[in-house]
KEMIVO-527180 format. One record per residue: x, y, z of N, C-alpha, C, CB in turn; residue in one letter. Coordinates in steps of 0.05 Angstrom, whole numbers, plus 5000, padded with zeros to 4 digits. Each point is the difference from the previous one (the first is absolute). Glycine has a CB too. Example, Ala and Ser with C-alpha at 12.3 -4.5 7.8 and 13.67 -1.06 7.14 Angstrom:
BEGIN
526448865156498250245000501850245000496249775025A 503150444961501650245001498550225014502449874957S 
END
This chain:
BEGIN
345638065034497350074989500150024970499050245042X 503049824948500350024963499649754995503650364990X 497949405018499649794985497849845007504250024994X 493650045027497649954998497650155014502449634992X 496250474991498650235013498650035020500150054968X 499450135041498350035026497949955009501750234997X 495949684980497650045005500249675005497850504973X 503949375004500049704995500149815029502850124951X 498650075067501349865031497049955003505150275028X 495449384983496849885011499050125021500949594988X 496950405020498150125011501950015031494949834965X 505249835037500749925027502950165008497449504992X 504450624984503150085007499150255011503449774963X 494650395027499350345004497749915038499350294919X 499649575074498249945025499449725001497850454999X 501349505021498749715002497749944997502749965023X 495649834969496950054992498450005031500349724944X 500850255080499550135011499450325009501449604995X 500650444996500350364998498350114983504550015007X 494849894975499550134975496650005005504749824964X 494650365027496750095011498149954969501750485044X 499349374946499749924966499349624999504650484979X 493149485021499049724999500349934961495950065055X 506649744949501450014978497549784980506150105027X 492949634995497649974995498349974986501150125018X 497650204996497450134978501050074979497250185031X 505749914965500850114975499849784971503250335036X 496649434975500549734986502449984990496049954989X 505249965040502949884990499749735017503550484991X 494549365017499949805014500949784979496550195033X 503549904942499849694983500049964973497549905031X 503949984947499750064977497949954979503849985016X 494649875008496949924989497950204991500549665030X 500250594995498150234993501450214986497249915040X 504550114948501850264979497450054981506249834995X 492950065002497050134979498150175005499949654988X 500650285055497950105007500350355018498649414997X 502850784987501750155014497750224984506249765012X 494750365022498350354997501150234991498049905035X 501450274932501050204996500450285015498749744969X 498550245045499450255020502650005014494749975009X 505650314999502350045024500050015030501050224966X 500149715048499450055026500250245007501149645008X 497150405023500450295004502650095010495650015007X 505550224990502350184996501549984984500050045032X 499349774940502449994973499250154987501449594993X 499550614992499550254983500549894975501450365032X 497749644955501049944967499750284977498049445008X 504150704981499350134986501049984975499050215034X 500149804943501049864971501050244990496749624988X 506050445009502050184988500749914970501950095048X 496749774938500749944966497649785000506450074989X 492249954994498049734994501149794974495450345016X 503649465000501549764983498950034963499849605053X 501350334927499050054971497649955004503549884973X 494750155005498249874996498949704992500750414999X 501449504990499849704992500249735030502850234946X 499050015072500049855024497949845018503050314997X 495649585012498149965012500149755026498350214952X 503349695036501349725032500850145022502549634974X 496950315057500850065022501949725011495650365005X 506349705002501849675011497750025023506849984990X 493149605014499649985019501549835011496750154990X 502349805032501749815028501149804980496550035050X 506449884957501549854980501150044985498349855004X 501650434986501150114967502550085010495550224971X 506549785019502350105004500150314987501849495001X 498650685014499550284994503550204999493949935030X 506150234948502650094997499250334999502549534973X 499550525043499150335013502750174994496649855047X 503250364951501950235019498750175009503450004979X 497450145042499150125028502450305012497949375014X 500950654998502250165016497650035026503950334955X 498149685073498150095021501850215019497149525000X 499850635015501350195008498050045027502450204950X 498949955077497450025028499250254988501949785052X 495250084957498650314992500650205023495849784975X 505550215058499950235009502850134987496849855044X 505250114942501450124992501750004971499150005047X 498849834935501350004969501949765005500150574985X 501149375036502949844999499949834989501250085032X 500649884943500049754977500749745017501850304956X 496949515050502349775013500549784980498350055050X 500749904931500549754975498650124976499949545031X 501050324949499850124974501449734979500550615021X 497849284962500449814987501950134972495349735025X 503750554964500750164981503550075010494150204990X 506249865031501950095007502749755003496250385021X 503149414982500849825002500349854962497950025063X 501150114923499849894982499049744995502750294999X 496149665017498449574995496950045001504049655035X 494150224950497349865010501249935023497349814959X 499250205056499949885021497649764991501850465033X 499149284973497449724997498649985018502249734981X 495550115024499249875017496949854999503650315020X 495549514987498049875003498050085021502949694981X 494850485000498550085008497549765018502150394961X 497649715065497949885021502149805014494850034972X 507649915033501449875015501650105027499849834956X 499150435049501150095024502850074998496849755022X 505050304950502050005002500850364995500249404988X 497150675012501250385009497650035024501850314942X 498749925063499050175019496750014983505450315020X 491849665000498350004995498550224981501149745038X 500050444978499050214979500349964965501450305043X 500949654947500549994982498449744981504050285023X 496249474990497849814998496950064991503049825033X 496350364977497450124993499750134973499750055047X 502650164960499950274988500749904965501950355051X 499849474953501649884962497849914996505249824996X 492950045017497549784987498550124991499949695024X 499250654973498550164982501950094984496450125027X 505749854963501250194980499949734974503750425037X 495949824944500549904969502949954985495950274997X 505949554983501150085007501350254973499849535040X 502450564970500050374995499750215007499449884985X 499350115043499250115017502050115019496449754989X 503550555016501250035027498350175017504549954982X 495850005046497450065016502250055030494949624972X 503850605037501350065027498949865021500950414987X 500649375035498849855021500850185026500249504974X 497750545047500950165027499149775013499550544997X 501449295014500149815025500350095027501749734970X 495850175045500550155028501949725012494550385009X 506149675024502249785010498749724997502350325036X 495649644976498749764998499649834976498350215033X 502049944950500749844966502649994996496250174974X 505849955037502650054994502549845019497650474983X 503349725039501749925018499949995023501650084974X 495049985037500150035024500750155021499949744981X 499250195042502150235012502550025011496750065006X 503849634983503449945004501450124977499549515023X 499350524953501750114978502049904994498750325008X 503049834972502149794988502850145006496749814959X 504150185061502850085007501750014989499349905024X 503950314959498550305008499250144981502350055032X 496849854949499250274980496549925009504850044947X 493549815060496950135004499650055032497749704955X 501850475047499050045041497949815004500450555010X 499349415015497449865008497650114998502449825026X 496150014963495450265000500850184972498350255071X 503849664907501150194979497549964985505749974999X 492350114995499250064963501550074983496750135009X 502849684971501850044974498749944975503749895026X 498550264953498449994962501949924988497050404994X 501749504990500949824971500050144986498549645001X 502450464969499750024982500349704982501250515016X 497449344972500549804986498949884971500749985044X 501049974941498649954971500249724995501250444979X 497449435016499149834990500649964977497650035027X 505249814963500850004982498349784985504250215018X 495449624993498949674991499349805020502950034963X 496649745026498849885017499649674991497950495012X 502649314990500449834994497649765013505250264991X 492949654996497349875016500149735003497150314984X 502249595039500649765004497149914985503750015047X 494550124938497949854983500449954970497150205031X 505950004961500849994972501349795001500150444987X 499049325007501649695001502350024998497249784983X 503250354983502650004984501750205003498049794970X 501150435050501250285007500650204963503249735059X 494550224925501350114978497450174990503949594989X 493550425036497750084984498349854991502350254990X 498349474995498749854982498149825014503750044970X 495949925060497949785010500050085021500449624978X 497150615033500349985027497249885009503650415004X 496449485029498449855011498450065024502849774978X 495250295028498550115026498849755010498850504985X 501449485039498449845014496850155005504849795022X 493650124968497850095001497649775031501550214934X 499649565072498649875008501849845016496750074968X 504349925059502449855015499149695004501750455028X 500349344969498949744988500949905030500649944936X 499549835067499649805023502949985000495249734998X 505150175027502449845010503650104992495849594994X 505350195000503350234996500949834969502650125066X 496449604935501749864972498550254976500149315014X 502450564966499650174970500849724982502050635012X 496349504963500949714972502550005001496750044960X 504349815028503350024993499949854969502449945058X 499949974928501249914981498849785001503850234999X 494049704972499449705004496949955012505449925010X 494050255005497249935009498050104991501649945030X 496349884962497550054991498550315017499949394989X 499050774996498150135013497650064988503350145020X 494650004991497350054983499750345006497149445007X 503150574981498650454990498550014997501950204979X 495150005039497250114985502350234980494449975049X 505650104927500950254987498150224996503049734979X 497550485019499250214990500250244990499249795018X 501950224950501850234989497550174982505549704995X 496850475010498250294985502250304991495049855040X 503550204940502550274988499350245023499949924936X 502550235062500550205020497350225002505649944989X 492950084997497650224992496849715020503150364926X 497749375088497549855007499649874980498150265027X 502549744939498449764988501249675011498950364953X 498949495046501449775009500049874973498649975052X 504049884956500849804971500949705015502450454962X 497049435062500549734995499249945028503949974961X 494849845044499149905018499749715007498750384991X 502649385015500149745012501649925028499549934953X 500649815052500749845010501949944985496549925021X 506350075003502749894989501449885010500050244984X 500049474998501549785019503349934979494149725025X 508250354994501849934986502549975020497850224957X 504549725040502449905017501550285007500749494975X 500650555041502050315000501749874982500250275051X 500350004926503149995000498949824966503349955070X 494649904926499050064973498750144979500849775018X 500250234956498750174986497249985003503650004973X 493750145015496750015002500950034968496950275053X 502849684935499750024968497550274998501249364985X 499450805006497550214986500050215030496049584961X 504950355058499850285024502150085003497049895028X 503750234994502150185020502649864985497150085057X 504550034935503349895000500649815025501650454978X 499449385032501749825020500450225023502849644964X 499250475022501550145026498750215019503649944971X 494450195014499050115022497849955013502150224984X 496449525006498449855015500949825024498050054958X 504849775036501149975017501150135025500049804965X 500850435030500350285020497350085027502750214948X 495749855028497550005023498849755010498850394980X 501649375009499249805010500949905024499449974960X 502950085038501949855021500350165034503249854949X 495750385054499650195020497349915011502850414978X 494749565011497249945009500649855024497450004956X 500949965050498549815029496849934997503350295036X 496249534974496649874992499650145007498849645001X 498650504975497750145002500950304996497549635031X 505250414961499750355004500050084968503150095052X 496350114942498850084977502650244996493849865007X 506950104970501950314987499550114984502949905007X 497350424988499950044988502250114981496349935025X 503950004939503550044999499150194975503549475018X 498450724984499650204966502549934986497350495016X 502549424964501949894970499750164988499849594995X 503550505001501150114973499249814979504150225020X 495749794953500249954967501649735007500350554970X 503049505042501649884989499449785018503250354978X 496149655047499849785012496849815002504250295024X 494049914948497649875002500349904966496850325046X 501649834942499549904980500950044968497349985035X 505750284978501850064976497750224976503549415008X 498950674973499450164988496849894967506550195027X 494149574980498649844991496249885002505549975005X 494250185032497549975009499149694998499150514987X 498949365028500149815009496550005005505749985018X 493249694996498049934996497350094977502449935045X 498449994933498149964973500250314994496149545012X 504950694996500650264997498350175018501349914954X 498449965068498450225026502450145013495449685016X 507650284980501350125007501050084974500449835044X 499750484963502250144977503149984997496750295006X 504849714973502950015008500550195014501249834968X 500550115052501250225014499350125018501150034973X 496049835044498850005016500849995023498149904973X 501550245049499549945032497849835009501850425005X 498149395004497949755017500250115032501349484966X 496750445035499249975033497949715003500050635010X 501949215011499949765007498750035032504349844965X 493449995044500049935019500049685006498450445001X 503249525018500849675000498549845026505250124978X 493749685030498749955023501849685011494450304980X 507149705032501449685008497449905006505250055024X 494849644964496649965019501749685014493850244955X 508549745022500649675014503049974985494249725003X 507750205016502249934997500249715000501150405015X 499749404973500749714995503449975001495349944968X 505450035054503749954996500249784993502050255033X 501149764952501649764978502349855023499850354944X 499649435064501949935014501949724989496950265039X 505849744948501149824992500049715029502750434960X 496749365033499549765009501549854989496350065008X 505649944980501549844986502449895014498350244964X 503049525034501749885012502650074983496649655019X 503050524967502950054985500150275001500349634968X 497450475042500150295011500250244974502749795048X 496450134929500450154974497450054988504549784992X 493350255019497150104999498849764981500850575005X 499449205000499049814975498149965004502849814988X 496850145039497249975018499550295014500749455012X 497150664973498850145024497350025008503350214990X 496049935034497949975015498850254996501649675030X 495850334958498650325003497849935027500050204938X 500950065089497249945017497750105001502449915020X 495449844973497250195005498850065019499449884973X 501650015050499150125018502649875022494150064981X 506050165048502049905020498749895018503050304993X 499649615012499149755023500750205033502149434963X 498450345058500050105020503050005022494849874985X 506050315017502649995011502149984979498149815039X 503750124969503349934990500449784986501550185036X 498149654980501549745003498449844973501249995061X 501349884925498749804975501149595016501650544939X 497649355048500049655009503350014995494449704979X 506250175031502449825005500749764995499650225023X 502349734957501449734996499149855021503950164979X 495049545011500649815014497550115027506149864978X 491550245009497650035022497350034977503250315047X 494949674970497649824987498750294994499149455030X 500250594938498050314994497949814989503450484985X 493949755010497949844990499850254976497349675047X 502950234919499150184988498349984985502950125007X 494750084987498149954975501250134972495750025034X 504149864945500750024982497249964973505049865031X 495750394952498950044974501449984980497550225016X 501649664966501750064971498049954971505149815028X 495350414963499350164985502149974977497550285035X 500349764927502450034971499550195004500449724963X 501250415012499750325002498250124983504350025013X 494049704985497150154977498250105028499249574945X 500950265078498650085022498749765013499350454979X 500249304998498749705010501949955021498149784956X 500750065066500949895023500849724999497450305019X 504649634985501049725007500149935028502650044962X 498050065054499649905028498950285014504249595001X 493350365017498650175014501349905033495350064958X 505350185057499749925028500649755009497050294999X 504949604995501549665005502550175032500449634921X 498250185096502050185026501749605003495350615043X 507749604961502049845002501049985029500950094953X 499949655065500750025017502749914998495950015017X 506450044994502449844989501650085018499549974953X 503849935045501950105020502150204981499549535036X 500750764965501950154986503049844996497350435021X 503249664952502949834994500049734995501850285028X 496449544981500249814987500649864971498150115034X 500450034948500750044976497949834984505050115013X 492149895005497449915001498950104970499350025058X 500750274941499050064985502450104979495650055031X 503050004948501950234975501050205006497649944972X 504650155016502250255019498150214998505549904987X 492650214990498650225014498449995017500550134970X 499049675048497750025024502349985020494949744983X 507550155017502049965024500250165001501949735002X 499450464974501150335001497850175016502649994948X 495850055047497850125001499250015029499049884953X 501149895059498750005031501250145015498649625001X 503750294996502850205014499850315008502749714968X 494950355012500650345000496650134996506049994971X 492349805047497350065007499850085039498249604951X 500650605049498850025023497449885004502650345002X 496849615022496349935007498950144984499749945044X 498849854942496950144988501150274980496449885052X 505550114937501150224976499049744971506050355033X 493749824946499449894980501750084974495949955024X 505649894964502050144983499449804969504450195046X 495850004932499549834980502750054982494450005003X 506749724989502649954997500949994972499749795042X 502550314946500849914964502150065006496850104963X 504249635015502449874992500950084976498949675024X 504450264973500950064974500349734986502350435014X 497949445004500349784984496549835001506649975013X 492349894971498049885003500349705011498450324965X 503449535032500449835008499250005021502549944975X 498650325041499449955034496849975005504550335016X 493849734974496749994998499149675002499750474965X 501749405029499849704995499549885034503849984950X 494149855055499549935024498249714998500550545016X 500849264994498849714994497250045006504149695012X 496550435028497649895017497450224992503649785046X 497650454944497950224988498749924979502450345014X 498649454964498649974971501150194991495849825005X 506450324995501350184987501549964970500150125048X 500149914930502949884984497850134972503549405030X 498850654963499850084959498050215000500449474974X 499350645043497750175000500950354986497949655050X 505350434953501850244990499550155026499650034943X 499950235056500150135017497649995012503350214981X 497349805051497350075017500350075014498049804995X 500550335027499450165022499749815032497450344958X 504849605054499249935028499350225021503049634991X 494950395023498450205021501049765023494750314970X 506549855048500549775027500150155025502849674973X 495150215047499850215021501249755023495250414983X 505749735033501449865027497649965020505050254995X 494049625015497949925007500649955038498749784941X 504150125059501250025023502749785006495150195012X 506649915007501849795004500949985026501050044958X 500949815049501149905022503150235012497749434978X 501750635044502850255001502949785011496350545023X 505549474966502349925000501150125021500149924957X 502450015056501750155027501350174985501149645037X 499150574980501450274985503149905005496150465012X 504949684962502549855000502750065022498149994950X 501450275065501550035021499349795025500450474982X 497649395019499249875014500749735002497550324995X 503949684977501949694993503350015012497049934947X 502849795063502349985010503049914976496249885046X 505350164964502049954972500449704997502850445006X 496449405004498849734990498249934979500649985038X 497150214977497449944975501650114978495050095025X 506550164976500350164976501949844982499250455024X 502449354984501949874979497549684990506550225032X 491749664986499549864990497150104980503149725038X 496450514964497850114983501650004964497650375051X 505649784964501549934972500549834987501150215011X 499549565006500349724989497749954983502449835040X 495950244973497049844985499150114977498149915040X 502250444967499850114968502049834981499150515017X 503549464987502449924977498749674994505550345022X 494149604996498249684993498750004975498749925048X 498850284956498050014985500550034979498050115027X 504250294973500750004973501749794978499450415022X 501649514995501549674978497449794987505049935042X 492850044976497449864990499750234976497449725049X 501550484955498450114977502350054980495850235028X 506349754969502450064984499349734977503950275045X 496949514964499349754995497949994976501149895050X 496550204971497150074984500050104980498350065031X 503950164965499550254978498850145009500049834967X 499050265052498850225014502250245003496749655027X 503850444955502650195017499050255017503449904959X 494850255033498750195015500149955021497850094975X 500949775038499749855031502849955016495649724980X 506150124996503150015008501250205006500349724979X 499150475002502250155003498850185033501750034934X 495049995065499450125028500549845025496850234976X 504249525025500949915033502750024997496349655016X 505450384971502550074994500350235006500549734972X 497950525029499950265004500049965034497450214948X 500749735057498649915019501749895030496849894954X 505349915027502049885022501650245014500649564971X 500350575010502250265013498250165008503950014971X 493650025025498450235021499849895031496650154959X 503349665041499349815020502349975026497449744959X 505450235029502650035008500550264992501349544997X 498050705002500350254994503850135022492550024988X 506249975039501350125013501249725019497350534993X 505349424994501449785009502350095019498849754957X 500850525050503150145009499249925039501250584949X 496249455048498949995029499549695010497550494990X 502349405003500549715003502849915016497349984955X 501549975064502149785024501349815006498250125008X 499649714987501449744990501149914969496949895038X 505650014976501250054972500649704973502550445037X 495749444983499549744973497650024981501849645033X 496450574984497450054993500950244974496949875056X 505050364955500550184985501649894978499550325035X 502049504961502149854978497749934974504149735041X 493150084977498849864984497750204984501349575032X 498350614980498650234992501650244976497949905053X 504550104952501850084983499749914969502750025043X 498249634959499349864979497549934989503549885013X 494450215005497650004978500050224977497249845038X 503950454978500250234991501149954966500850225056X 501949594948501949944978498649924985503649925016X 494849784997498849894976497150124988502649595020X 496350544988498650194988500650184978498749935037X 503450204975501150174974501749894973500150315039X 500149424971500949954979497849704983505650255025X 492749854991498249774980497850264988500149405036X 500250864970499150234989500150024976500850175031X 503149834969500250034978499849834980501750265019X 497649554983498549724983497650094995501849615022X 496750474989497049964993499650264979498249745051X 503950434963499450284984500649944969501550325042X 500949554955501049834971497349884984505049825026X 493450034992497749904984498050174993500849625020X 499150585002498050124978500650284992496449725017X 506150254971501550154984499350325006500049584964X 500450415066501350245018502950074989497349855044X 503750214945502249924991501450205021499149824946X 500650515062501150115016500250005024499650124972X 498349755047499549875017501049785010497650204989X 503649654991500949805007503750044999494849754983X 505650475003503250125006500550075019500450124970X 497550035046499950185019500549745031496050474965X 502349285033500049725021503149964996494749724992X 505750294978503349854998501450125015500349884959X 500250335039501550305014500849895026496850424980X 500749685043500149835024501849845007496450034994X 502849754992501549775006502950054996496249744988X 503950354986503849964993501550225017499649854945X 499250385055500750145023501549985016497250054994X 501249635032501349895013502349735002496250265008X 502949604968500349734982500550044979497749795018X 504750434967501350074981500349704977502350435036X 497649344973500249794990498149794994503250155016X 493949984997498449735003498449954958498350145077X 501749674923500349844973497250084987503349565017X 494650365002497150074996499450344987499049615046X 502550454973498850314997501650184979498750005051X 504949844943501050174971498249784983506150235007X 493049654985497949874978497650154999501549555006X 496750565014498650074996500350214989498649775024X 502950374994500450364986501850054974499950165050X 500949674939501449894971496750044985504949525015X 493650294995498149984981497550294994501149445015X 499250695009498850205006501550244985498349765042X 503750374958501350094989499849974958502349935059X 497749814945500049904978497150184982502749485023X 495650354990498050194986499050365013498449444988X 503250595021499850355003501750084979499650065053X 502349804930501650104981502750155012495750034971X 505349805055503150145006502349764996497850375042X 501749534928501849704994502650035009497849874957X 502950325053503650035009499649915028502250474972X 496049625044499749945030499349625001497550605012X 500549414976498849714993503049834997494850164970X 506049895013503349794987502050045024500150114940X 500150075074500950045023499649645025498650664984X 498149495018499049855019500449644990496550475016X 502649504956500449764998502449834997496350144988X 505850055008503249884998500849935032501750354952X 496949805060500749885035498249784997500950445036X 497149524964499349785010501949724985494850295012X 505249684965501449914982503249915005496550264978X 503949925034503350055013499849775032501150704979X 497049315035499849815020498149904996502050175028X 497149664949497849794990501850034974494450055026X 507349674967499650034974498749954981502450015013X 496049805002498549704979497050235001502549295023X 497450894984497350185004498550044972502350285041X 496449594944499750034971497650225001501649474983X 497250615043497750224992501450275001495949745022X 506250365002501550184991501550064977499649965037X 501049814947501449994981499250114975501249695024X 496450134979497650124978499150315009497849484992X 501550635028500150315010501850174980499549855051X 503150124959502650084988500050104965502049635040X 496950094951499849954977498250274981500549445022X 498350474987496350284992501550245007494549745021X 506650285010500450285004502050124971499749925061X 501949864943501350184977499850074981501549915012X 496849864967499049994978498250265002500649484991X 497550585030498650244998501150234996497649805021X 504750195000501150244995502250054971499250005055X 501349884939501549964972497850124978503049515016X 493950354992497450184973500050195007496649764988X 503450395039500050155008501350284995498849615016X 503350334974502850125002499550084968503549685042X 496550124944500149974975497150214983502849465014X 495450645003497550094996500050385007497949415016X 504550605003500450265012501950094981499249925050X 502849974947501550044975499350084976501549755018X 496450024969497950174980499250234999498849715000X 499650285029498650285001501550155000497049925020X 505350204992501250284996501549974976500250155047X 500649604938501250054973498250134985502549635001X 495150344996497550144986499050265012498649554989X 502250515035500150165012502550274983498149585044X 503750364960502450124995499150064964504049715045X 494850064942500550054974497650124996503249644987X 495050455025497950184998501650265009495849665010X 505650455004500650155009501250144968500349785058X 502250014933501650064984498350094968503649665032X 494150214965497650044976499550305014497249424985X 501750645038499350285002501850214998497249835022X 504950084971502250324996501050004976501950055044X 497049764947500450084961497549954998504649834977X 492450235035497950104993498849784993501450414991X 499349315007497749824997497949955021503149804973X 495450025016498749855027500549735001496350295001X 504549635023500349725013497449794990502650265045X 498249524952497549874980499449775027501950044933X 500249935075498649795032500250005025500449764979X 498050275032499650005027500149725019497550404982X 504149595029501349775018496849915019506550265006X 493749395000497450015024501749985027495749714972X 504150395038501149995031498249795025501550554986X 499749155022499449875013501950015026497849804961X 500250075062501350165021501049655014496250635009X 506249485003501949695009497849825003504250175029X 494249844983497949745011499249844976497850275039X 500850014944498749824973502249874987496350324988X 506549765014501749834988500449655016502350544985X 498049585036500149705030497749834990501350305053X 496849824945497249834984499849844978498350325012X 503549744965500649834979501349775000499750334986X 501449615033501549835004498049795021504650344990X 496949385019498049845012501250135036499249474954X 498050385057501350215034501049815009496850345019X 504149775006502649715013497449785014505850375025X 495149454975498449775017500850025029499949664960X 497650245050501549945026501549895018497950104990X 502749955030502749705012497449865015506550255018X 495549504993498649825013499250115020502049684985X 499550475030499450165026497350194997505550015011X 493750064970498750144995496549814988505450374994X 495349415007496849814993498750035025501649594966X 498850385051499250025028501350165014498849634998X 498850405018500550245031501849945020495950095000X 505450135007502049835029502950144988497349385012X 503150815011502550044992501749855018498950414980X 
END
């Protein structure tokens, strides 16, 4: 019992919620949805009597959720008998208030105290232990008292747990998603100083997780942002430091040093979903509206999409042009390929790129136009066989056909597209361990190979540079020797700035190729880089050291060294060319 207290034993260890004549329930412990919605009143037979009143400055009651820190001592009222005592034991006692994890009574009784407070609790059995009781220090049908102070209290509405931003749900919003990192949302706002004057009132459209120039700091807009649900309204009280500083804010309707009161209204969430074939957010998709179900089109099956595109003055270049085509083909420009991939029915997502190039589209009238706005709704498509449903036949010649393709669009200069049926192949041949037949499993194997190692090719071109170390890896792994893959990762290396690894890699290939004049040339650079390299670090702490040596006979150091980092050095130099193996696809 010392090392965990008595009252703490769950409901079910003292009685069973059978036993227990206490509808845990009504108490609201059904759910963490309703902790807001909890009753101060007491039930009948809990006695509360307040033996010290909390300060005056006190005024918060924990509620359901708050993590509440106590000491206590208890004792039966028919005979004084101490049975636990947190004081005596020398420890706080913790716990998370409205989770059923004490005895009911107490659940009630802490949710009116301030904290500072100590207040005498008399619990009859039916809030307590029942009439099984707690064997052997409580009898069965025992009433019993608390003495308990309320040391503190920790709120699951104080975001930052420090005071500085707490948050009330004033208005419970729809459904269970919340914004996250990245996604558009829209705010009705409504702030005002602690005394009702109001000082700011709009509509707010901005990304989580970016600054608003002229409002709320980041961080604690992000905080409350990211908890909402459509349509629920909060309300949040800001400290100074997390609103508008000592400094005061909007044209001077806030004073320095001010407390704000914020009410926030979610009216519309827009999620950010990367679409990109290189999986590094270049392409992403904002949705304006969802579609229906799960399931997005499938490689190599027929979608129908309508398509807008829009400058970013707002003029229209293509209105409502609906595309019918077969996914993956490579029909259209990689942002509409990318893009279909990751539409549901009738969802509408409007798409930006980092690169503009990708905006370029023959059959759209697209080109030179800089940045624009594609709006593209999925209109509908054809459902593909679910892939458990493929036999390990289809699944190696699905691979074949991806690695086909990607060698066409390689060719092309399409690498995007390449590098995604190359991804594509080893998804396809994923789980080769289960495979039976074993000419089927050999040939499925070697797609696997030649995928990963025409990966790391493509990644080379478009100067993935770590990505494409990471393909080499793989391979040599198993093929400590294969020629392709120490060249590539020579060259990769190369420009990450690790010229010792690089001169490594290229002296093997070199060593079994002699006549190899592209490794050679590799070799060459690596070293020379690392030699400027060398020669530049040297500097720096010579100037380093002789600044040191000026400051202890009291001068000042007159130059400051520039510090370039290995790559920018790898950069000065010319980059390696490619091998022959490397003009074309096909490992």
């Amino acid at each position: 019992l010392k090392s965990q207290p008595l009252l703490s034993v769950a409901p079910s260890s003292a009685m069973s919620d059978e036993e227990s004549d206490y509808d845990y329930d009504d108490a609201g412990y059904d759910g963490m949805d309703d902790l807001d919605d909890q009753d101060e009143s007491l039930p009948e037979g809990l006695i509360k009597e307040v033996l010290k009143e909390a300060p005056d400055t006190e005024w918060r009651k924990p509620k359901n959720g708050d993590e509440v820190i106590v000491h206590y001592d208890g004792t039966l009222q028919s005979d004084g008998t101490k049975f636990d005592s947190s004081r005596d034991r020398g420890e706080t006692f913790k716990f998370t208030l409205g989770m059923g994890k004490v005895i009911p009574g107490w659940e009630k009784g802490l949710a009116t105290m301030k904290r500072g407070e100590i207040s005498r609790l008399t619990i009859p059995p039916n809030l307590a232990y029942g009439e099984d009781g707690a064997p052997p220090k409580i009898p069965g049908g025992a009433t019993i008292v608390f003495e308990v102070e309320l040391l503190d209290f920790i709120s699951k509405n104080d975001l930052f747990r420090d005071g500085g931003l707490f948050k009330e749900v004033v208005k419970k919003g729809k459904g269970y998603e919340t914004p996250s990192q990245g996604d558009e949302v829209v705010l009705d706002v409504v702030g005002s100083l602690e005394d009702g004057t109001e000082v700011d009132r709009r509509e707010l459209i901005f990304n989580v997780g970016d600054e608003v120039p002229g409002f709320l700091p980041t961080k604690g807009l992000t905080k409350v942002v990211k908890g909402m649900k459509q349509q629920e309204t909060a309300k949040c009280t800001i400290r100074s430091d997390y609103a508008y500083g000592d400094a005061g804010g909007l044209e001077g309707k806030v004073p320095g040093g001010a407390t704000v009161v914020y009410e926030f209204t979610l009216k519309v969430t827009r999620t950010m979903e990367d679409c990109s074939f290189t999986e590094d957010k270049s392409l992403m998709k904002k949705k304006m509206k969802d579609g229906q179900g799960f399931k997005t089109p499938e490689e190599f099956c027929k979608a129908t999409i309508r398509v807008s595109v829009a400058k970013a003055s707002g003029e229209n270049i293509v209105s409502d042009r609906e595309l019918s085509f077969v996914v993956g083909l490579g029909k259209h420009n990689d942002l509409i390929e990318a893009a279909a991939l990751k539409l549901k029915k009738g969802e509408v997502g409007e798409l930006r790129c980092s690169d503009p190039s990708m905006y370029a589209s023959e059959e759209l009238g697209v080109s030179d136009c800089g940045e624009v706005v594609y709006t593209i709704e999925c209109v509908d498509f054809d459902r593909a066989p679910d892939k458990w449903d493929l036999s390990d036949t289809d699944k190696v010649e699905i691979a074949q056909k991806k690695k086909d393709m990607g060698g066409e669009f390689f060719k092309k200069g399409r690498l995007l597209l390449a590098l995604h049926k190359y991804k594509g192949v080893k998804s396809a041949v994923e789980h080769t361990d289960s495979m039976k037949d074993r000419e089927l499993k050999t040939r499925a194997l070697d797609l696997k190979r030649a995928a990963e190692l025409n990966l790391g090719m493509v990644n080379l071109k478009l100067k993935r540079w770590s990505e494409a170390l990471r393909h080499c890896n793989v391979i040599l792994t198993k093929e400590p020797g294969n020629i392709k893959s120490l060249y590539r990762r020579a060259t990769a290396q190369y420009y990450l700035g690790d010229f010792d690894k690089c001169m490594l890699d290229a002296m093997r290939v070199v060593e079994a190729e002699p006549n190899n004049a592209e490794a050679r040339k590799v070799y060459t650079q690596a070293k020379q880089a690392q030699k400027a390299h060398d020669k530049k670090a040297k500097g720096f702490f010579g100037n380093m050291c002789k600044a040191f040596g000026q400051e202890e006979k009291g001068e000042q150091a007159t130059e400051q060294p520039t510090e370039e980092t290995a790559e920018e050095t790898a950069k000065e130099e010319d980059p390696p060319a490619a091998t022959d193996g490397d003009k074309e696809a096909g490992a």
